[in-house]
Wavefront OBJ file of the C-alpha trace (Angstrom):
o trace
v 0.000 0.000 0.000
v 1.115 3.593 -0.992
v 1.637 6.106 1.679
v 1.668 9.610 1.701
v 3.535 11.931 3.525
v 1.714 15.244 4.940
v 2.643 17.337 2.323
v 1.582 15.478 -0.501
v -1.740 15.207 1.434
v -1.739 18.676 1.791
v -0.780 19.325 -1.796
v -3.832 16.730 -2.941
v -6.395 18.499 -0.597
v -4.680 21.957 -2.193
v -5.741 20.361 -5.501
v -9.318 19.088 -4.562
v -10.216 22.543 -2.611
v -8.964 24.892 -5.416
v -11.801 23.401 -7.635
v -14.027 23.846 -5.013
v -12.844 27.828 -4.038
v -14.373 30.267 -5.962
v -12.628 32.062 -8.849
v -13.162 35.372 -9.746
v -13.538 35.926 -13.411
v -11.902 39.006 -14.767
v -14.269 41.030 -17.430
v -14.119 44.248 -18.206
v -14.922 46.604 -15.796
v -14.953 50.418 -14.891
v -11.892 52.355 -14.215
v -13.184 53.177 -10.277
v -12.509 49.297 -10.059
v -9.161 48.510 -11.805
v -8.016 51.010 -9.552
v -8.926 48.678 -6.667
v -5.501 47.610 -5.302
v -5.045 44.977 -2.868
v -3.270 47.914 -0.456
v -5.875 50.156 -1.278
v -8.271 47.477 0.071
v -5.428 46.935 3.069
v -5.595 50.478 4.025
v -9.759 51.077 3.824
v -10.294 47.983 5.479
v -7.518 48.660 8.867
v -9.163 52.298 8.927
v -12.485 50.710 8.967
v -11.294 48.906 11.895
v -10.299 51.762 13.738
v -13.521 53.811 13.080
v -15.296 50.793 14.830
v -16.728 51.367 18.764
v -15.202 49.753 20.178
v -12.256 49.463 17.863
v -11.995 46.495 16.338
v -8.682 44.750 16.614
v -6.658 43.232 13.752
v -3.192 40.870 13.453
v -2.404 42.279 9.544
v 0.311 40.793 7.613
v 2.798 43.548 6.247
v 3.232 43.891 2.208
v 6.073 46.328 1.897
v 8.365 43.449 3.570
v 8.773 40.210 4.132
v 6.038 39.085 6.830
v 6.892 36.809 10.058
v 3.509 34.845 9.381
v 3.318 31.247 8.118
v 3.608 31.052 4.028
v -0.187 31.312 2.405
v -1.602 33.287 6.050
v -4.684 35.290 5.062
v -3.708 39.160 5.506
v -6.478 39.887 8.096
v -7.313 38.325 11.136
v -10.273 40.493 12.286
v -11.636 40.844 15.854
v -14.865 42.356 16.598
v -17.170 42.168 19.247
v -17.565 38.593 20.817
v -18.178 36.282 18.741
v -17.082 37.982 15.448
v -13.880 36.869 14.491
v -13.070 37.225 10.333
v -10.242 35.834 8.740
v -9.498 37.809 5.725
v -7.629 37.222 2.283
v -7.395 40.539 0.264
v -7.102 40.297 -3.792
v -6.824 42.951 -6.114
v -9.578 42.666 -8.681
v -7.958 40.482 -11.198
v -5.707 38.612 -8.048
v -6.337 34.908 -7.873
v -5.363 32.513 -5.052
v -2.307 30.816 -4.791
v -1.134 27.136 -3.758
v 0.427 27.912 -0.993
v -2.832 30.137 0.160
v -5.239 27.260 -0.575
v -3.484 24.897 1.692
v -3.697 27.620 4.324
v -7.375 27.874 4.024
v -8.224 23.716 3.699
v -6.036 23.204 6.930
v -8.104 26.621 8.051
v -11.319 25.076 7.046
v -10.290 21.423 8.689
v -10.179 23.485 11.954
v -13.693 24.957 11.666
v -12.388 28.114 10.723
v -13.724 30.376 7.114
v -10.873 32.295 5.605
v -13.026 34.740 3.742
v -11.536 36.159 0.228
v -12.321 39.366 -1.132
v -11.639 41.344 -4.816
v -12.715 44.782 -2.893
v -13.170 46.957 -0.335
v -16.504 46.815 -1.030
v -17.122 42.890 -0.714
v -15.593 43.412 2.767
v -17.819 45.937 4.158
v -20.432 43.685 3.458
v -19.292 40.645 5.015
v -18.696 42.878 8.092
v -21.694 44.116 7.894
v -23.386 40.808 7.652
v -21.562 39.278 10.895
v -22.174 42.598 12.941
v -25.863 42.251 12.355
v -25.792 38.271 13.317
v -25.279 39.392 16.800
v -27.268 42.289 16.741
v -30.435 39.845 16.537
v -28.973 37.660 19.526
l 1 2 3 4 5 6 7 8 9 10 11 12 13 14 15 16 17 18 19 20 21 22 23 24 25 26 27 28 29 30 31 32 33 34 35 36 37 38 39 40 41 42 43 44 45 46 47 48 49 50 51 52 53 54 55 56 57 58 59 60 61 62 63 64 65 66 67 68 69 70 71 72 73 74 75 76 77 78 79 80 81 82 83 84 85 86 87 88 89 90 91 92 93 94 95 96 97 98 99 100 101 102 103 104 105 106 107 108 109 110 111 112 113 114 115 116 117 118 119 120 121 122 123 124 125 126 127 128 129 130 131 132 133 134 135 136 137 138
């Protein structure tokens, strides 16, 4: 019998999850949204953070040097209040997930946990939006 070793499993359940993860097609769009950059998104989405009460906390991984966080880490880890915690993966428009970030999110997943992807700023705001009012109807 053939064995595996843990990163082949990992690189088959890479395989098997990135036909399952969602894949944004690029089309033509309006200038407003090229100009969408994944720091652009980075920036709007820590200042929405701070304008929270209270402030919502964040663990963000750096992009203008090499980050200390394990290779394919969402950029965002997101705490709001009890029980709202959002793990975030930023993409610029026409940005597309890589291998080593879809292992991150199956071995995420495995744990119970959602690592959420976004192409905007705007895509964001509404998944916030959506897991602030879950626990405004508890």
């Amino acid at each position: 019998m053939a064995r595996m070793t843990s990163a082949q499993v990992l690189q088959h359940e890479a395989e098997f999850a990135r036909k399952r993860l969602p894949q944004r097609q690029v089309v033509p769009t309006t200038e407003a949204v090229r100009e969408e950059r994944e720091n652009v998104q980075h920036n709007k989405i820590m200042a929405w953070c701070d304008a929270q009460w209270p402030r919502w906390k964040y663990i963000h991984a750096r992009m203008d040097m090499p980050s200390t966080l394990p290779v394919g880490c969402q950029d965002f880890a997101i705490f709001g209040p009890f029980p709202i915690c959002l793990l975030v993966e930023c993409k610029a428009s026409d940005g597309k997930v890589d291998p080593d970030q879809r292992i991150w999110i199956k071995e995420m997943e495995m744990l119970g946990w959602k690592v959420h992807v976004t192409w905007s700023y705007d895509e964001f705001l509404a998944l916030a939006e959506s897991e602030k009012a879950k626990i405004q109807r508890v």
